[in-house]
N, C-alpha and C positions, 0 to 999 in steps of 0.2 A: 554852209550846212555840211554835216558830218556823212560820209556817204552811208547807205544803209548796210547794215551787217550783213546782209545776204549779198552783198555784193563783196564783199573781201573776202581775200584767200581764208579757205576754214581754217582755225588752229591759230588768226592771226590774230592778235585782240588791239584796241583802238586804231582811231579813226585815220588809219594812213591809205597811201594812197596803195588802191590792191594791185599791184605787183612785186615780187620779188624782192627785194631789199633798198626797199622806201626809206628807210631810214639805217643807222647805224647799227650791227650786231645784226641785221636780218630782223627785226624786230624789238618791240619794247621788253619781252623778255631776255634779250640777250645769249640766247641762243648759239648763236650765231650761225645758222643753217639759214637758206635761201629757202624756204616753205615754197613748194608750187614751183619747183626748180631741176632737173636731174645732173649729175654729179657731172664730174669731169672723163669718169671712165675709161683712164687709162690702162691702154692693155700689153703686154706685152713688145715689145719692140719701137713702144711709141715712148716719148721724152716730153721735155717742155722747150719753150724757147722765145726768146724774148722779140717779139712783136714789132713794139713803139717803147719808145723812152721820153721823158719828158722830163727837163730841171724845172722844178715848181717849190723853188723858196719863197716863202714856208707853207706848207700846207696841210691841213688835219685830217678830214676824210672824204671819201666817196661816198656816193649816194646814187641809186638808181631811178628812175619813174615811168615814163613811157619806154617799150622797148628801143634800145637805139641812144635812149638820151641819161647821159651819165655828167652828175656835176659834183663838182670838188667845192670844199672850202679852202678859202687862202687868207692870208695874213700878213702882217706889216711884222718885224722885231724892232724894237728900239734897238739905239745904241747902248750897251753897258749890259747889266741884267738883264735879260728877256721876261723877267718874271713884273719888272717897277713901271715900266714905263709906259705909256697910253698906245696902243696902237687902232689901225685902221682894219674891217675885214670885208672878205666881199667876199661871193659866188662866180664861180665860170659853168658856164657846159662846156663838153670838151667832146670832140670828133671821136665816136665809141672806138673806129682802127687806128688813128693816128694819133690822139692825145690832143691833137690842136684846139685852141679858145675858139672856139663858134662866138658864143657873146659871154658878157660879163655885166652884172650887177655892179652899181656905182659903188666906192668906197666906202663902207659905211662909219657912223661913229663906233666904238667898242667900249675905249676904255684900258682896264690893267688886262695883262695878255693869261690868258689858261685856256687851254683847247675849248670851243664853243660843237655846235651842232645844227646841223641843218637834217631835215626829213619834207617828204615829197605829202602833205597832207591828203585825204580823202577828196576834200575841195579842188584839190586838182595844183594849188600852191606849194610853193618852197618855203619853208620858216626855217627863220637861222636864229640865234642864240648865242650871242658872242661877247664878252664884257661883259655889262650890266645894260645890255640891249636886246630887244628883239625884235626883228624885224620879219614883215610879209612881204615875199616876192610872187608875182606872176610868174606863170612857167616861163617867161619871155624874159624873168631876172627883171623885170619892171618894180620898182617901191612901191606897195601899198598902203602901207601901212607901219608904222616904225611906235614904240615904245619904251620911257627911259625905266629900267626895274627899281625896286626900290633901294639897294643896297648897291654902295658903290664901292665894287666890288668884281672881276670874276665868275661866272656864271659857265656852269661845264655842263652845256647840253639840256637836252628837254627832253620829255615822253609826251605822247597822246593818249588821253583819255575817250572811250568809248563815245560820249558825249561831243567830242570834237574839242575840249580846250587842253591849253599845253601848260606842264606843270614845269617848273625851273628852278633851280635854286643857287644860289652862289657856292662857294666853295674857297676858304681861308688857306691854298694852297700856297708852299707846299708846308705851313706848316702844325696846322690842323688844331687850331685854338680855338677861335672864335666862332660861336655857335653858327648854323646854317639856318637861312630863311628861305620856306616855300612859298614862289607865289602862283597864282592861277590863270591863265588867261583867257578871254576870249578868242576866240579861232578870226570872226572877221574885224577884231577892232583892236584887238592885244589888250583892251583894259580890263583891268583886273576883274573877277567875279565874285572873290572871297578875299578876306582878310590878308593880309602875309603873316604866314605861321613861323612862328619863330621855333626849331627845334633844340631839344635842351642842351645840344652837342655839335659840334661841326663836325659835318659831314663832305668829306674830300671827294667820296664816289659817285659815279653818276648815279640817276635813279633807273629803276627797273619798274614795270608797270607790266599787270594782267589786262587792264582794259579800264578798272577802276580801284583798284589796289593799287595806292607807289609805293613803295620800296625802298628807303633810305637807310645806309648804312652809316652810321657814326664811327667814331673815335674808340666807342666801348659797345655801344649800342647796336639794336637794328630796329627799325622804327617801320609802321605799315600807317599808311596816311590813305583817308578816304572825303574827297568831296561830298560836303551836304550839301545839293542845288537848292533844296526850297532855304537852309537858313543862309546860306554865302558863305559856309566855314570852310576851310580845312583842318580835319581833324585827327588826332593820334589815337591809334585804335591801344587800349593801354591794355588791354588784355592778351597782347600779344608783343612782347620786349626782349627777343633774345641775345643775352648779353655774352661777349667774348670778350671780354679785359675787366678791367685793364692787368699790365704788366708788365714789368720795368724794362724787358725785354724786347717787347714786340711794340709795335707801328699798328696804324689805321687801317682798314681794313679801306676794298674795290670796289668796284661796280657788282652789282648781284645780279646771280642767274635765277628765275623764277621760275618751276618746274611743277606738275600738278601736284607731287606732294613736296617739296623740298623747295628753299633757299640756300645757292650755296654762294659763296663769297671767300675771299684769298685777305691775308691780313700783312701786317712788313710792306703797309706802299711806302715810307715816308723812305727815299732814298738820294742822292746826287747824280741824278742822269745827266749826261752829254750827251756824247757822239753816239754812246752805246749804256746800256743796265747791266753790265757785266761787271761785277766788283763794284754797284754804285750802291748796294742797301747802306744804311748806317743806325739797324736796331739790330742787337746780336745775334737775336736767336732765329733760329730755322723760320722760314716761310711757311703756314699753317694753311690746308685747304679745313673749309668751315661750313658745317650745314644744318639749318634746324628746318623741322616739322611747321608746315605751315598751319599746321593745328596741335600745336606744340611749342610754347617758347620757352621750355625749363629745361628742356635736355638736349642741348647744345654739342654737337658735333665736331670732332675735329684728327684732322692728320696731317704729321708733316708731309711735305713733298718732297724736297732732297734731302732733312736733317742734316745738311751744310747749315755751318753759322752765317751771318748779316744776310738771308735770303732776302730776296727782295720782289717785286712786281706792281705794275700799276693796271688791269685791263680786268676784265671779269672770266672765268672759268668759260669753257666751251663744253656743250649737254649735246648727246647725240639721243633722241623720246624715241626713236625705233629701239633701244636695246638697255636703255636707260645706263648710257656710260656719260662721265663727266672728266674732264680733263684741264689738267692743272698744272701749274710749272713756275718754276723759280727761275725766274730773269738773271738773277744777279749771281750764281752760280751755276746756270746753263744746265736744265736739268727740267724734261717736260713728261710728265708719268700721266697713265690713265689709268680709270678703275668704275667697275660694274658696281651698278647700286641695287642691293640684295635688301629689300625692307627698307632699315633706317642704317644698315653697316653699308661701307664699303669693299668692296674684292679688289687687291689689285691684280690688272691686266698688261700692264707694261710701264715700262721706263727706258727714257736715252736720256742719259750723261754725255755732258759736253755741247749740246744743243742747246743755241743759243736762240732761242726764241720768246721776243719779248711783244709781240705788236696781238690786238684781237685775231681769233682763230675762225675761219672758216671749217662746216661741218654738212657735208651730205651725207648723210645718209646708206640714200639710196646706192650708191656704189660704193661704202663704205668707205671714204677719203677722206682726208683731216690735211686742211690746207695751212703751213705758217712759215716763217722763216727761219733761215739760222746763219747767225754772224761768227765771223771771224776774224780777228785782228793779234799785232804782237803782245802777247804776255807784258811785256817791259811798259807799254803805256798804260797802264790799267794799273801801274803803282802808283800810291797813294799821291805820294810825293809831288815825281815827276806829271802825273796826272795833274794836281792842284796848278802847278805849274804851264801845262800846256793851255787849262780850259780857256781863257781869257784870249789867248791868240788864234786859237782854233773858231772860239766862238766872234772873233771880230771878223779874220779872213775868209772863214766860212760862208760869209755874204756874197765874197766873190764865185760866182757861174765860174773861171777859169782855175778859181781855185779848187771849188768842189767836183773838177772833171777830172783833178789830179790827186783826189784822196786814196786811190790804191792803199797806200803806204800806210793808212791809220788803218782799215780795216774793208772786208767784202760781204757782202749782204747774197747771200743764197733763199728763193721762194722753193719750198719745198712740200710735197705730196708725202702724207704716209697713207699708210692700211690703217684705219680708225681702230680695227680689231688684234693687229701683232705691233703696231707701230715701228714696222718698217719699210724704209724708202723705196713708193713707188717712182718718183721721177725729182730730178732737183734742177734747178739752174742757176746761176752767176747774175744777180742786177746789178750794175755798178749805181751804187745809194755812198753818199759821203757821211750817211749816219744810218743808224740799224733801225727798221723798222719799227716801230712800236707803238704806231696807232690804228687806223683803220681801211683797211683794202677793202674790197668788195669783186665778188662774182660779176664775171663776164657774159654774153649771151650762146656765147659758139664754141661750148670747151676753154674757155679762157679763163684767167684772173685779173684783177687790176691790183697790182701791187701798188704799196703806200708810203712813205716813210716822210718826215721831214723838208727831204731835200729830193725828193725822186717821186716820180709815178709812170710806171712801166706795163706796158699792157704783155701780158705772158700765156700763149699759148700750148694747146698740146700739140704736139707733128710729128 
């Protein structure tokens, strides 16, 4: 059963488990603020510093639940493509100071590989979402409950609904053709409730959810899907379709941030990511931040963020609702700007060039901090060429733990503090990561971070 609403953090909407970042992004809106959390407040004279390190090939994201207990997803890669071949996934909890496995959830089945998801439910359980599977764990990472999805296929992540079931859909990445299906689940038995909805486009982003609003971003489209409990449907609310494409120029559109008036969303994902998104877009034009009226689907918003050609990004915008700023950034040209939202315009408030920040962002608030990273590597490997040339070798030897403690030489991953308000650096540090961050960290309990990446997870302090 879904727990009651007066028992989760206010401001939180479906049925997660009420603590602090239960799930991915701090929430199903995508946020990405720790609600019910205060900042890192660094002050003057104080720095960051790297705590715990941990080689964790491969792994997607962190997840929080009871105070103290932090679990990661992890992953198998095949040999050859990482994108063709069936892998295994499973769960660990992991030691909150030192990173080490406490326990782990057995292997599970998956499937074709794309980042999946896990969240800490109301129920007090772990759901993970991985291939064209979904499984119920005990807090103890014990099987409950397992279910095959309909489409065999990829499946990137889940939201909660109010009600307690979990919505999924696959996803035709990376190359965004073939239409997306939502299915619905029950919370204690994973079978379905409603039909699987086929949407008229594939959609490559996760979903975003209010509590009973999803979210889905298309190829051109943006779609708003609402469970009917008494008939079993899922349904397209069609009075509401804000379109951004298409154009010969631009790429598929992110994950959506969902805000009490605004939808915003980043478009240029289809790119050739490795080791790093620096120089990996391959749709010409500039990286577009995007936002319509959630009671408005005609008058369609939009601004570049660095007006660099091949811009690129794969992650959702970061919302600070104390001050109503959103922030945005171009992976593929190194270039992360924010801007005060005035009505239905934008103000901007700042820009750095040359920052290399591609993974979801952390946002308090309350101490005004904007947590991400920034990579660095030589200019020379990031050509086209020589690139094509390295990936294959990189991506075989890559597997080896002795290799990946000797990447120096391709590039350095820095976790980095600005002022949410001038965006500039309050404190930065060195993680050694054999590839740049680019999917999901999470908030520490004692001033800390948990840094993310691939191949790394580093627990980062202030001192």
């Amino acid at each position: 059963m879904a727990r009651p609403a007066a028992e989760r953090p206010p401001g939180a909407p479906g049925a997660y488990w009420p603590q602090p970042w239960s799930c991915e992004d701090g929430g199903a809106r995508r946020w990405g603020v720790p609600e019910g959390q205060p900042g890192l407040d660094i002050k003057p004279g104080e720095g960051l510093k790297v705590e715990a390190l941990k080689d964790a090939f491969a792994n997607d994201l962190l997840i929080r639940r009871q105070p103290g207990e932090l679990f990661s997803l992890r992953h198998e890669l095949p040999v050859g493509d990482p994108l063709r071949g069936a892998v295994h996934g499973w769960v660990e909890q992991l030691d909150p100071d030192t990173l080490e496995v406490l326990r782990s959830s057995p292997k599970l089945s998956a499937g074709r590989y794309w980042p999946g998801g896990i969240a800490a439910h109301a129920n007090g359980d772990i759901y993970m979402v991985f291939g064209h599977w979904a499984h119920r764990l005990s807090a103890g990472l014990d099987v409950l409950a397992s279910h095959r999805l309909p489409v065999d296929g990829p499946h990137n992540s889940f939201v909660i609904l109010s009600g307690g079931e979990l919505v999924t859909k696959n996803c035709d990445a990376p190359e965004g053709l073939e239409p997306s299906t939502v299915s619905v689940l029950d919370s204690e038995t994973l079978q379905p409730v409603a039909r699987p909805l086929k949407l008229p486009e594939s959609s490559i982003a996760r979903l975003a959810c209010d509590g009973e609003n999803v979210i889905a971003v298309g190829t051109e489209t943006i779609f708003r899907l609402k469970l009917d409990r008494r008939a079993g449907e899922l349904l397209i609310d069609e009075t509401w379709r804000p379109r951004y494409g298409p154009s010969p120029g631009r790429s598929y559109g992110w994950d959506p941030v969902i805000t009490d008036d605004h939808v915003f969303w980043m478009d240029n994902g289809r790119n050739c990511t490795d080791w790093s998104m620096r120089d990996s877009g391959d749709a010409p034009d500039p990286v577009r931040l995007w936002w319509a009226r959630r009671d408005d689907s005609e008058n369609v918003r939009s601004v570049e963020i660095s007006g660099l050609p091949f811009g690129t990004e794969s992650n959702p915008p970061g919302w600070d609702p104390e001050t109503g700023t959103v922030i945005a950034y171009d992976a593929g040209n190194a270039v992360i700007r924010a801007w005060r939202v005035e009505g239905d315009e934008l103000t901007p408030l700042w820009r750095r060039d040359d920052f290399a920040h591609a993974g979801h962002l952390i946002v308090f608030p309350d101490t005004r901090e904007l947590v991400c990273q920034d990579w660095s590597d030589l200019e020379v490997l990031r050509r086209p060429g020589l690139r094509k040339l390295l990936r294959p070798g990189i991506r075989f030897f890559g597997r080896s733990r002795f290799v990946r403690q000797r990447s120096g030489a391709i590039g350095n991953d820095q976790l980095v503090v600005l002022d949410l308000d001038t965006g500039q650096d309050k404190a930065r540090v060195d993680v050694p990561s054999s590839t740049q961050a680019f999917l999901f960290p999470a908030p520490g309990w004692d001033r800390d971070i948990y840094y993310q990446s691939m191949s790394t997870i580093a627990r980062v302090a202030v001192r």
